[in-house]
N, C-alpha and C positions, 0 to 999 in steps of 0.2 A: 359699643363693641370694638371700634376700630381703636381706643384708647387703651383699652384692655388688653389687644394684640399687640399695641406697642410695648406694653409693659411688659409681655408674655415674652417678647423679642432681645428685650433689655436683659431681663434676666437669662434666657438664653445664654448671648452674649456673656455674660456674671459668670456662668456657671464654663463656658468655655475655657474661659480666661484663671479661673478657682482651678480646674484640671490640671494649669499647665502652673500651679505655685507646688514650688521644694514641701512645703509645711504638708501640703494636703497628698502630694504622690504620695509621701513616707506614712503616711493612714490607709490601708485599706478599707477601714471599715469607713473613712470620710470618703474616699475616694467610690465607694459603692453605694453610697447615699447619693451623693453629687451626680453621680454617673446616672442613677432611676431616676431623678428628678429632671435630669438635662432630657433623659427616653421620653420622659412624660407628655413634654413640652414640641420636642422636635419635630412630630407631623404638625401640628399648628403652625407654627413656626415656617414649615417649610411652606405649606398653603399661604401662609399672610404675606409670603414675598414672590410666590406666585400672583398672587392678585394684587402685589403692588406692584409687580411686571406689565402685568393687563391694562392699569390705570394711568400707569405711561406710556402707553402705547397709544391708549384712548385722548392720551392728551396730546401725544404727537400727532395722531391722526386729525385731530378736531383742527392742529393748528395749522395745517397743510390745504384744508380746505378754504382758509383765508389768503391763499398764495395764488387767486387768479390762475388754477388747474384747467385744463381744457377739460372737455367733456369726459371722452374714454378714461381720464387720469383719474377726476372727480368721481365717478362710477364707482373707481376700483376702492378709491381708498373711502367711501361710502360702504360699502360690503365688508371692509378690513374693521369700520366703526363698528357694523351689528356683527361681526365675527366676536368682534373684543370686549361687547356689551353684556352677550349671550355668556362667554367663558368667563369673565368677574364675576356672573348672578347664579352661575353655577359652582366657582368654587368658593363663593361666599356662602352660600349654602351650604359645603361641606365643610367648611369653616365653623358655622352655628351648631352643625351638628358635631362635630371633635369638641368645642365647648361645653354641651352638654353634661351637666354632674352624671360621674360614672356611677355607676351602683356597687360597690364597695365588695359585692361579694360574689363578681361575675368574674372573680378568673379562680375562685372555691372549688374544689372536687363537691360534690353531692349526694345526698343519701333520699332516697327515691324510696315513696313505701304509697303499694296500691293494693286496693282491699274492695274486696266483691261488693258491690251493693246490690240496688232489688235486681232480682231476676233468677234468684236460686241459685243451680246448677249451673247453670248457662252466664251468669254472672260472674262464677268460680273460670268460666273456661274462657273468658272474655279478659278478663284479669290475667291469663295467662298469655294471651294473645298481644296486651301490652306491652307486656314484660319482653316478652318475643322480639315487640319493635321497638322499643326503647335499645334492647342488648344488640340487636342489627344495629340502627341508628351507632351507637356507641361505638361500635366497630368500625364503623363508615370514618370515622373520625377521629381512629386511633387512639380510643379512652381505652381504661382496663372498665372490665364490673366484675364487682364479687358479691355474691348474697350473702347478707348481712342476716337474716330468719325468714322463714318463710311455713306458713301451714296451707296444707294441700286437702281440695275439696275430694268427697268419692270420689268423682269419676273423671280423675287428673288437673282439675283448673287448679287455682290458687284460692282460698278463702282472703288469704295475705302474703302479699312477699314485701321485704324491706332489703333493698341490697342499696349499695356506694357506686358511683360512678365516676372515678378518675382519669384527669385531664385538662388542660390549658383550654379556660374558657366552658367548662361545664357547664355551669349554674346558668351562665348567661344565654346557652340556648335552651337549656331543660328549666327553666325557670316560668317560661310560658304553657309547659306541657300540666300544672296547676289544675286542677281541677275537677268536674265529674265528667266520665267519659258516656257517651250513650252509643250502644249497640243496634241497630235494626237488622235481622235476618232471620233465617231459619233454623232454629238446635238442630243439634247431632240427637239431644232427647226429643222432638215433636215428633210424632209420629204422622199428626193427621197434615204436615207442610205449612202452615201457619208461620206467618212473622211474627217474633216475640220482639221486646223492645227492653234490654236489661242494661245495667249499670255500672260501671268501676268507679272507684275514687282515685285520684294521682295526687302525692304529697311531696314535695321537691323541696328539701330543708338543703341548705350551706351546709357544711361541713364545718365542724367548730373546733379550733384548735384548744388545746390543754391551757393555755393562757387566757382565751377569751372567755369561759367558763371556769367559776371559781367553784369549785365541789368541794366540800367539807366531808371526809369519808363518814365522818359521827353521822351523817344526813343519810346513807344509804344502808338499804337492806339487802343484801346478796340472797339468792336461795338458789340452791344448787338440787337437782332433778335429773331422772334418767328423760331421755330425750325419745320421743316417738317416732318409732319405726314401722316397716315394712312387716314386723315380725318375722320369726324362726332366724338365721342366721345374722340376721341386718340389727336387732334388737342389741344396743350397746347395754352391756351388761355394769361399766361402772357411771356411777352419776355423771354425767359432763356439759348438761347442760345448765345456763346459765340465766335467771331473772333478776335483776337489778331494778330498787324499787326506792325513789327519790320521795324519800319520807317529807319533806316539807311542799313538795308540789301534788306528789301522787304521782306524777309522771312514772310509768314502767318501758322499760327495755327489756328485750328476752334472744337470747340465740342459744341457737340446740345444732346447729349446721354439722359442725366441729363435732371432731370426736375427742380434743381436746379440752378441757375445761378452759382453760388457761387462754389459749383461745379462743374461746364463745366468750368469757367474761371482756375480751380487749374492745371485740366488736360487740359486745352489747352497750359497753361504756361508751362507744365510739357511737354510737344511736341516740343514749342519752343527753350526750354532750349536744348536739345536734338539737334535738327536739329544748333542751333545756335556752339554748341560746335564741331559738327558734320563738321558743315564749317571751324572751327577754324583749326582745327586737318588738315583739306585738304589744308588750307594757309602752314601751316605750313610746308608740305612734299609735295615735287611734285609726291613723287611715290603714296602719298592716291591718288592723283587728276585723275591719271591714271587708281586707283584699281577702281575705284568708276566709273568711265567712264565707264572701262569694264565689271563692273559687275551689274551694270544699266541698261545704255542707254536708247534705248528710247524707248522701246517694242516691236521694229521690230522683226520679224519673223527670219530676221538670229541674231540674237543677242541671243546667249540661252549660259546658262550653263546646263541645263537639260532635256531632253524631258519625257514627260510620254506617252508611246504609248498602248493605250486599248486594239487594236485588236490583240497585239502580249503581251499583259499582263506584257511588261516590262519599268523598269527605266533607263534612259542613263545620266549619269555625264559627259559631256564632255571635263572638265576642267581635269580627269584624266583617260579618255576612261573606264569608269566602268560601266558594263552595269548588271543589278539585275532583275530575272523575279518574283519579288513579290511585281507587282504593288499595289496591293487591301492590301498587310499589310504595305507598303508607303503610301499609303494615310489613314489609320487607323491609322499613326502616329509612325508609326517601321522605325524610320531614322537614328539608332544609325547605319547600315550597311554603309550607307551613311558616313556621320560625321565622324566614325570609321578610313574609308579609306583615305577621304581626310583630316584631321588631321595627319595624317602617313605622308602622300606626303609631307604636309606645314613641317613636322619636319624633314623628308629628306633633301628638300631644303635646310634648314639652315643647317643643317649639312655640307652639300654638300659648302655651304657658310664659 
């Protein structure tokens, strides 16, 4: 590793010294390449001369102790050793962990699609409740959200909603929220006070640029549709809603939001592209095809990463047995407690790798 940082250092250095040549200022566009690659490098960089700081210090310090120190002297600069011991094995640490391979799609805006699973009614209104802390959360953190389609159960939940979630660093923290969620409490429908136990699903696709997805328009079926309303006045009288239907995959997207056609068809394409790259990614590595099994499925009841249980006011991660009793500021949208720790775990792991 300490080979690697030199090399990391050198080119550093490279790259400083490239900024300051005639040929490369008169480029902007080299100068903006040069310039993200120097970003990329620079907290590493700055760490590996922090702990080459520590390591001369540790060696000044070791060689003071062979200079015949009287006692009190000896003491001190003994303590200044485990000072300097301690601070190298900790920013070496942070050092392994800045090396860690980035995930390529963690500074992506996000398109987010959650869909009722068992539990009926109360599943529909449980799905609505994510949606709730997801759009807090995103707020907390200065993203925009826009829904992207959504169909609404009787009695106000959500059967489905698909909305975008923009912002510096999206993916990377909504990339853990994956998977089926489990409810325990009491419906607004039980009459007799009974805990039910119902389900949602969370689907956390990248965002997939116009470049990364090649679409063949000959591939897709457009069908345009009046969009479902409220009735009597709310009922859009001209077709505007939009279903887009990826003839070689099956894959469909649909938004009816818009009272725009023009409109529903950008964000329904903006869905497809997503889920289409989404499958790409999964051909490509057997272990996605895996992650995505298991953190999917199919809404069943055993199938969870998380429970949210009311009557004991608490949150359960079970992907890394962490259990938080501040249910009501979790769903106000306080998930960095969350995210925090399992982000820890995922950078153990690879460590541990």
């Amino acid at each position: 590793m300490l080979e690697r940082l030199k090399s990391i250092e050198k080119r550093y250095e490279e790259l400083n010294h490239l900024l300051g040549e005639p040929d490369v200022v008169s480029s902007p566009e080299m100068v903006e390449r040069l310039c993200r690659e120097r970003t990329g490098v620079e907290g590493v960089v700055t760490k590996y001369r922090e702990y080459k700081s520590y390591m001369k210090g540790l060696e000044e310090a070791r060689a003071m102790l062979n200079e015949g120190l009287d006692e009190e002297m000896s003491a001190l600069v003994k303590e200044e050793i485990e000072r300097l011991q301690v601070s190298s094995q900790d920013i070496l640490r942070e050092i392994r962990l800045a090396l860690l391979p980035k995930d390529p799609n963690d500074e992506k805006d996000v398109i987010v699609e959650i869909r009722a699973g068992a539990g009926g009614d109360e599943a529909g209104i449980f799905a609505a409740d994510l949606f709730r802390m997801y759009t807090r959360y995103a707020q907390s953190k200065g993203w925009g959200v826009e829904v992207m389609s959504s169909s609404e159960s009787d009695i106000g939940g959500f059967k489905e909603i698909v909305f975008e979630v923009s912002g510096k660093g999206a993916y990377s923290r909504l990339k853990y929220e994956r998977g089926v969620h489990r409810v325990q409490r009491i419906p607004v429908t039980e009459a007799g006070g009974r805990i039910h136990t119902s389900t949602a699903t969370v689907a956390v696709l990248p965002e997939a640029e116009e470049v990364e997805v090649d679409i063949n328009p000959s591939d897709l079926r457009i069908d345009v549709f009046h969009s479902h309303g409220a009735g009597g006045q709310h009922v859009n009288k001209v077709a505007t809603a939009v279903r887009i239907t990826h003839l070689p995959t099956g894959i469909v997207a649909t938004c009816q939001d818009e009272r725009s056609q023009l409109k529903n068809k950008m964000k329904a394409m903006k869905v497809l592209r997503a889920r289409l790259m989404e499958r790409e990614q999964r051909k490509m590595a057997d272990e996605l095809v895996k992650e995505r099994r298991s953190q999917v499925g199919t809404g069943d009841r055993s199938e969870k990463i998380r429970t949210y249980n009311f009557p004991q006011g608490r949150v359960s991660d079970h992907r890394i047995g962490l259990t938080l009793h501040n249910l009501s500021s979790i769903l106000e949208g306080g998930l960095d407690g969350l995210i925090d720790a399992l982000t820890q775990k995922e950078q153990e792991r690879q460590l541990e790798d």
